[in-house]
C-alpha positions as CSV (number, residue, x, y, z in Angstrom):
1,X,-4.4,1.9,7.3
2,X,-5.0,-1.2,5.9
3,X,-2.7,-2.1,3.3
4,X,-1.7,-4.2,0.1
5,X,1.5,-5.9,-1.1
6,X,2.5,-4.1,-3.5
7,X,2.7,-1.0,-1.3
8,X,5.8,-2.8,0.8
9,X,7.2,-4.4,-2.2
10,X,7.4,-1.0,-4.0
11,X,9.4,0.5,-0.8
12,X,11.2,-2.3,-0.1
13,X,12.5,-1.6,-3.8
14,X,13.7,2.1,-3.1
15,X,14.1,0.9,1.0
16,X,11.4,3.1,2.3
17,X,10.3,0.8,4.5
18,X,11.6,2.2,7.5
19,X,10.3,5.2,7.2
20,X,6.7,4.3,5.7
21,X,6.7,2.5,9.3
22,X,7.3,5.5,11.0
23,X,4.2,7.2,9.9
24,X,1.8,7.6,12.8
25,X,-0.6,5.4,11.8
26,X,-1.7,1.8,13.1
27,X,-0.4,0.1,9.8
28,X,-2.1,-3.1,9.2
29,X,-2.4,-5.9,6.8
30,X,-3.9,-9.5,6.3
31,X,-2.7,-12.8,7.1
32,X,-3.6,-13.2,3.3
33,X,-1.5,-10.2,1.9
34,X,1.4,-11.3,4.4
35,X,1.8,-14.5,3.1
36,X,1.9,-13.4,-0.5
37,X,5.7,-12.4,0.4
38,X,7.7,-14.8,-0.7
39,X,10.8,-13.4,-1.2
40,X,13.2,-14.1,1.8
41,X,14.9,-11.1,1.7
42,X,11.5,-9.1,1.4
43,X,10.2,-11.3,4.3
44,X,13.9,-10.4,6.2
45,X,13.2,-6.7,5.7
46,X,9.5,-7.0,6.7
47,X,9.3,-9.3,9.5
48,X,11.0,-7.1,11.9
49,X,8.2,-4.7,11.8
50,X,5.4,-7.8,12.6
51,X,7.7,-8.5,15.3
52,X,7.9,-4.6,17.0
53,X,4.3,-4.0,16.6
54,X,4.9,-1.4,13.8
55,X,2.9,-3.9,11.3
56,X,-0.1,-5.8,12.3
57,X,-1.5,-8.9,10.8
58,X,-5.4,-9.1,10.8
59,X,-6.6,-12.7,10.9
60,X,-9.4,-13.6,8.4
61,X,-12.6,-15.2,10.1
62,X,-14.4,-17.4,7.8
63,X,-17.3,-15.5,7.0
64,X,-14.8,-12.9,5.4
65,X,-12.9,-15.1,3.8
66,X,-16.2,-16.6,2.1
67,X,-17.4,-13.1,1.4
68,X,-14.0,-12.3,-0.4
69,X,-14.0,-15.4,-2.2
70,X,-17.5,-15.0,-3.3
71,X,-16.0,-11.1,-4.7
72,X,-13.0,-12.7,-6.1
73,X,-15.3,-14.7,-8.3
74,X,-17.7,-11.7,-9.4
75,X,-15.7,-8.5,-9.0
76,X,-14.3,-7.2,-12.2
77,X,-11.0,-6.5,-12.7
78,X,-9.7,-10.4,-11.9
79,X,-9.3,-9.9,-8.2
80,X,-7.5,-12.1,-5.6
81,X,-8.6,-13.5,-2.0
82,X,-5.6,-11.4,-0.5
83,X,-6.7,-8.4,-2.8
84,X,-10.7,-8.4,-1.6
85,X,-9.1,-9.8,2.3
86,X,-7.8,-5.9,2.4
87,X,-10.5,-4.3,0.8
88,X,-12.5,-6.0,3.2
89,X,-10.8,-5.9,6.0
90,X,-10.6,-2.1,5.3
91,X,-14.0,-1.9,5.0
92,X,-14.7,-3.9,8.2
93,X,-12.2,-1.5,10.7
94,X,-13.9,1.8,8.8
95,X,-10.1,2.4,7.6
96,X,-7.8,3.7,4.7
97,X,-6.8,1.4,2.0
98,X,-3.4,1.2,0.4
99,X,-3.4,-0.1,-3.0
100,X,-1.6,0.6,-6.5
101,X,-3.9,-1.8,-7.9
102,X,-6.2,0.1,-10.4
103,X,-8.7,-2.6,-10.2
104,X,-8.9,-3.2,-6.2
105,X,-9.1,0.6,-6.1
106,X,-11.9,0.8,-8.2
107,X,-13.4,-2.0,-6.2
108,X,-13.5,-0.8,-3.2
109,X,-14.1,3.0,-3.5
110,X,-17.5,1.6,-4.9
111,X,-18.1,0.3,-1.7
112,X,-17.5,3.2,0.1
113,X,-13.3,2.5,1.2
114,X,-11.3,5.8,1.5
115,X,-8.4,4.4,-1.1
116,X,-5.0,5.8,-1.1
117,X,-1.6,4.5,-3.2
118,X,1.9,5.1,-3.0
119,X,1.7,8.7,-3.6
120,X,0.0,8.9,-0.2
121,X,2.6,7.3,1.6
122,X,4.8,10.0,0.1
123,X,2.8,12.7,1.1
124,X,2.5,11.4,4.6
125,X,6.2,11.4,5.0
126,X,6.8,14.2,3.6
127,X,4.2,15.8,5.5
128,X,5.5,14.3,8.7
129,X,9.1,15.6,7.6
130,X,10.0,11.4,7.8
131,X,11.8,12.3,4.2
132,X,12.5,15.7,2.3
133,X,11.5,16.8,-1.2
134,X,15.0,15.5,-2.8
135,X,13.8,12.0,-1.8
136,X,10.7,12.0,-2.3
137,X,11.7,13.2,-6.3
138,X,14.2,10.4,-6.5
139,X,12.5,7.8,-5.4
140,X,9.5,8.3,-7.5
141,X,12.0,8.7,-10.1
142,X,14.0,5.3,-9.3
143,X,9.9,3.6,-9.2
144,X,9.5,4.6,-12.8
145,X,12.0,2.5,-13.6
146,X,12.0,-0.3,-12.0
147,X,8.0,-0.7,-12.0
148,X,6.5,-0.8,-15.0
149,X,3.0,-0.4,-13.4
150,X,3.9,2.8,-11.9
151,X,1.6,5.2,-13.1
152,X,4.4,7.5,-14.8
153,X,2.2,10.8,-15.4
154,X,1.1,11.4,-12.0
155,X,5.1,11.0,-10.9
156,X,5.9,13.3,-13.0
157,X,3.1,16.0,-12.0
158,X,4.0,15.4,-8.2
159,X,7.8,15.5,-9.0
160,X,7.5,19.0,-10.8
161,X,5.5,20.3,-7.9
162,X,8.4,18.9,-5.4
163,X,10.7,21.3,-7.5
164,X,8.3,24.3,-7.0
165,X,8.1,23.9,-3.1
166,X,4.7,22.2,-3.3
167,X,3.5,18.1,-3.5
168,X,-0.3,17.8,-3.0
């Protein structure tokens, strides 16, 4: 899994971190995305997981970093380097993409990238039984609130099927 920032800010907010790293997945990101996290306590939280392995940091060769600079400039939907650095990367290691960004999805599933969000990462842990339902319904809950982006429907159609037993 290759992923964006605003997947670890977002459970860094409701301190999912933990367990998103405990996923069995190779969890990766870009030197790019990395350095977009700015916050010391974020980086505090974070950095332990670079250190153990748990999160790896993909260097960006030049000819990537040209080819995302040259998609920065002519994708639409206002893109970043660090945004197109993940899609690319992605693309590059034939990997899933974590995003909540509604214009790097779009993006990249045009090119062909298997694109997942935060409900994903949900689902994983729920499906690894890494968190329960109760959890899973609060913190969703706690991320309407406190992000504004959060798409606020789709929590609330995965959060009534948590009730009823079922989240897929």
């Amino acid at each position: 899994i290759v992923s964006d920032t605003n997947i670890f800010f977002d459970l860094y907010k409701v301190g999912l971190l933990k367990e998103f790293f405990s996923l069995p997945y190779e969890i990766k990101t870009t030197m790019l995305v990395f350095s977009e996290i700015k916050d010391p306590n974020q980086l505090q939280v974070i950095k332990p997981f670079v250190d153990t392995g748990k999160l790896k940091i993909e260097r960006i060769d030049d000819d990537v970093f040209t080819k995302c600079l040259s998609l920065s400039l002519t994708t639409p939907g206002d893109l970043s380097i660090p945004d197109c650095s993940v899609w690319q990367t992605a693309k590059k290691l034939n990997a899933k993409m974590l995003t909540n960004d509604k214009n790097l999805r779009k993006a990249a599933e045009k090119d062909n990238v298997e694109v997942h969000g935060l409900f994903f990462t949900f689902d994983e842990m729920l499906k690894h039984k890494i968190i329960d339902k109760n959890c899973a319904i609060s913190e969703t809950k706690k991320l309407m609130t406190i992000n504004r982006r959060f798409p606020k429907k789709i929590a609330e159609m995965k959060n009534g099927k948590y009730n009823s037993g079922t989240w897929s």
